[in-house]
VEXRO-749060 format. One record per residue (C-alpha): y, x, z; residue number from 1. Coordinates in Angstrom, 3 decimals. Example, Ala and Ser with C-alpha at 12.3 -4.5 7.8 and 13.67 -1.06 7.14 Angstrom:
BEGIN
[[-4.500 12.300 7.800] 1];
[[-1.060 13.670 7.140] 2];
REM end
This chain:
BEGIN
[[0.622 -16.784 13.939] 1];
[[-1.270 -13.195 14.119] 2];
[[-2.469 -12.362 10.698] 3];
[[-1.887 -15.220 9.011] 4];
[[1.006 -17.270 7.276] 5];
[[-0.995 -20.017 6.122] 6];
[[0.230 -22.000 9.421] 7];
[[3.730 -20.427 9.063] 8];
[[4.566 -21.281 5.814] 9];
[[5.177 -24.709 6.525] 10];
[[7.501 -24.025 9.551] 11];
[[11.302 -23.853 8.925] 12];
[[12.675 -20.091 7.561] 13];
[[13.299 -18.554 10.721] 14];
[[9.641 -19.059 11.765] 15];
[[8.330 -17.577 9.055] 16];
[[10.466 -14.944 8.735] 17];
[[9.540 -14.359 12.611] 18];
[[5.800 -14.821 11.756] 19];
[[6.571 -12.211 8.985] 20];
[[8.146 -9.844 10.916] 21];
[[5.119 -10.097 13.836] 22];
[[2.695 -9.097 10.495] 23];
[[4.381 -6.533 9.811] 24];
[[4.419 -5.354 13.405] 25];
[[0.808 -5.372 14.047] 26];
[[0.299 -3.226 10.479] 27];
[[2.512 -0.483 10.749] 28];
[[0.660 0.397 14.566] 29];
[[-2.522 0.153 13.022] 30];
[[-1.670 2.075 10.030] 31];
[[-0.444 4.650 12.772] 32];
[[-3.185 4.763 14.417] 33];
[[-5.166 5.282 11.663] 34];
[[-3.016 8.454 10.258] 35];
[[-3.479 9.722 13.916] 36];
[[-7.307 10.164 13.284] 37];
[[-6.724 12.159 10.023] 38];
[[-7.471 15.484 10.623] 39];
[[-7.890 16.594 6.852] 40];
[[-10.986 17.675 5.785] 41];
[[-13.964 16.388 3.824] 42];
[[-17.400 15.884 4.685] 43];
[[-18.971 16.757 0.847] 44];
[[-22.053 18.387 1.758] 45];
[[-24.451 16.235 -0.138] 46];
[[-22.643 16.720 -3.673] 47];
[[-24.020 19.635 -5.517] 48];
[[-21.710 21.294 -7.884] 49];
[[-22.878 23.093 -11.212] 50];
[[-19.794 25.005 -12.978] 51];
[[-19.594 25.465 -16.537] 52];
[[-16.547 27.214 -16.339] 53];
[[-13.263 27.644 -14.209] 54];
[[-12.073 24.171 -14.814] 55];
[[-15.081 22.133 -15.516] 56];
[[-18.348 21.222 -14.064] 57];
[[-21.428 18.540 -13.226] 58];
[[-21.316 17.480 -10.329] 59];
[[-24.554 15.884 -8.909] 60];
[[-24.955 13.241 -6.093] 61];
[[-28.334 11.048 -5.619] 62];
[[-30.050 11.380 -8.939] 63];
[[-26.696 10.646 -10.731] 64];
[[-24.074 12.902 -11.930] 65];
[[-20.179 13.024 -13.269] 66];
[[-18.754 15.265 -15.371] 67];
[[-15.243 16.855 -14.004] 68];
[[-12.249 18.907 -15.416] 69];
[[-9.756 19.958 -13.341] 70];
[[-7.089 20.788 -15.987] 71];
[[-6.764 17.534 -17.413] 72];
[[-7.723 15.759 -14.030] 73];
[[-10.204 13.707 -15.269] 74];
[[-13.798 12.581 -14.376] 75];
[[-16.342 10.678 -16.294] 76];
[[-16.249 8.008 -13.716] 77];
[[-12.624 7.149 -14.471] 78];
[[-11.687 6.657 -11.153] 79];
[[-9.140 10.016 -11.235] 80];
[[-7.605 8.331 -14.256] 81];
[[-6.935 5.222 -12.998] 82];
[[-5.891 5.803 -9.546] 83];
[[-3.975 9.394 -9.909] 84];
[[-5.925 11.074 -7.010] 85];
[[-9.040 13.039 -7.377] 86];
[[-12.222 11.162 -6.763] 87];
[[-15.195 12.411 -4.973] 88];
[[-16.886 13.888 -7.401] 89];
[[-13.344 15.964 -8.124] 90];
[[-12.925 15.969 -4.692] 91];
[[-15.984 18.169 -4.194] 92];
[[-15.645 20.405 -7.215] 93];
[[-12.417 21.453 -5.472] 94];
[[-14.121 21.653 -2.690] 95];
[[-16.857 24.221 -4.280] 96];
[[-14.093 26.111 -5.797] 97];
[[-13.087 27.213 -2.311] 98];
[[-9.035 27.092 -3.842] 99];
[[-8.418 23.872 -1.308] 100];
[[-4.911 23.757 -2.995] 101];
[[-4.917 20.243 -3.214] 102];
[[-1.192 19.786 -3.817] 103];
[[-2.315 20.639 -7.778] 104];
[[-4.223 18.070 -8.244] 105];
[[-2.636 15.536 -6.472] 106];
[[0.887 14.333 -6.383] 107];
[[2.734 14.162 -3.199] 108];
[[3.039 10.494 -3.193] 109];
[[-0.579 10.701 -1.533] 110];
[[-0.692 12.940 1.011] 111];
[[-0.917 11.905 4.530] 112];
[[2.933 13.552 4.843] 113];
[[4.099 10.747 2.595] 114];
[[1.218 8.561 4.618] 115];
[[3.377 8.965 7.956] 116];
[[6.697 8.963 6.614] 117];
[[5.638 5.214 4.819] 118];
[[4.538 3.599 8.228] 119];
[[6.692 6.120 10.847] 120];
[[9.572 3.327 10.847] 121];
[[9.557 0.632 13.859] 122];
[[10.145 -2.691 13.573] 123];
[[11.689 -3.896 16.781] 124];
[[10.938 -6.938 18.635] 125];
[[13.314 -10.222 18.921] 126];
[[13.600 -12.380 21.787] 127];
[[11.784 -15.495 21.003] 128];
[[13.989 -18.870 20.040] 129];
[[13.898 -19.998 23.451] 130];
[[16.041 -16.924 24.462] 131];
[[18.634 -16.782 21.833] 132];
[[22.390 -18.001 23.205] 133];
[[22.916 -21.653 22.342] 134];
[[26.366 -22.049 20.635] 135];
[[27.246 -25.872 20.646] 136];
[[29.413 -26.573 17.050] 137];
[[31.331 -29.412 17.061] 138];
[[31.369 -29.820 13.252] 139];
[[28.273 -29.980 11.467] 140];
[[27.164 -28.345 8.322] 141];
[[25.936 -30.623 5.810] 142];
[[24.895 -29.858 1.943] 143];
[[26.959 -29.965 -0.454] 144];
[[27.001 -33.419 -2.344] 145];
[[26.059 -33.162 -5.975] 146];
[[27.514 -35.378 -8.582] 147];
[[25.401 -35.997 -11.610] 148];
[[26.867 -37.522 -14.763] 149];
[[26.100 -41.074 -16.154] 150];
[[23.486 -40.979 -18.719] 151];
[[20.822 -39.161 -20.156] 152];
[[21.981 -35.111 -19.581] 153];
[[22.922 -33.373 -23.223] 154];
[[20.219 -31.394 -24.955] 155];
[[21.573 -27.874 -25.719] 156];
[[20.953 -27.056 -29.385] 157];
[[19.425 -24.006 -30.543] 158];
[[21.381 -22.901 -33.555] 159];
REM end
């Protein structure tokens, strides 16, 4: 049931709810792991940078180029707009300005703090079905019975 629920969602609650859980499992570890290789800096070195001023510039990468202010935290490839962190155009005017004070330009929901704290909490293993204590009830459990009324059921008016 690794990776997929397609199988699982067929099986009774508890199986998919286990199948769930063993999802969940295997993404929090590799999200983990993958915080664990984060060491926090950018490789930007083929972006060239031309500033117009303090908070604005063109930045150029293979024949094409972006236009970036830092003030209003936008770029003319949208991308800073839509998503709320800097792209990598931004990203390398930044960069160029030697400040590095990223926490101004983007909010704390994104950095790899908030990264770690999102995937730091475990989710323990269960024993399987086969393991759980076996409790033999006498009475059984059945669903409740439903009456319906004779007849066609009564429209409910609008007014």
């Amino acid at each position: 049931m690794e990776g997929n629920l397609s199988d699982a969602r067929l099986r009774p609650v508890l199986d998919l709810l286990d199948a769930i859980r063993e999802m969940l499992m295997v993404r929090f570890s590799e999200k983990r792991d993958i915080a664990k290789k984060w060491k926090g800096t950018l490789n930007l070195g083929d972006y060239q940078v031309s500033r117009s001023s303090d908070n604005r510039a063109e930045v150029k990468y293979k024949g094409r180029r972006w236009e970036v202010l830092l003030d209003e935290k936008t770029c003319s490839c949208r991308a800073w707009q839509v998503k709320g962190l800097p792209c990598v155009h931004a990203a390398a005017f930044i960069a160029f300005t030697r400040d590095n004070i990223w926490d101004s330009y983007v909010d704390s929901y994104f950095t790899i703090d908030k990264f770690k704290e999102a995937y730091a909490s475990e989710i323990a293993p269960i024993p399987g079905k086969d393991q759980w204590v076996h409790i033999d009830a006498s009475e059984k459990i059945h669903p409740p019975i439903v009456k319906r009324p004779i007849g066609r059921p009564r429209k409910n008016s609008r007014t």
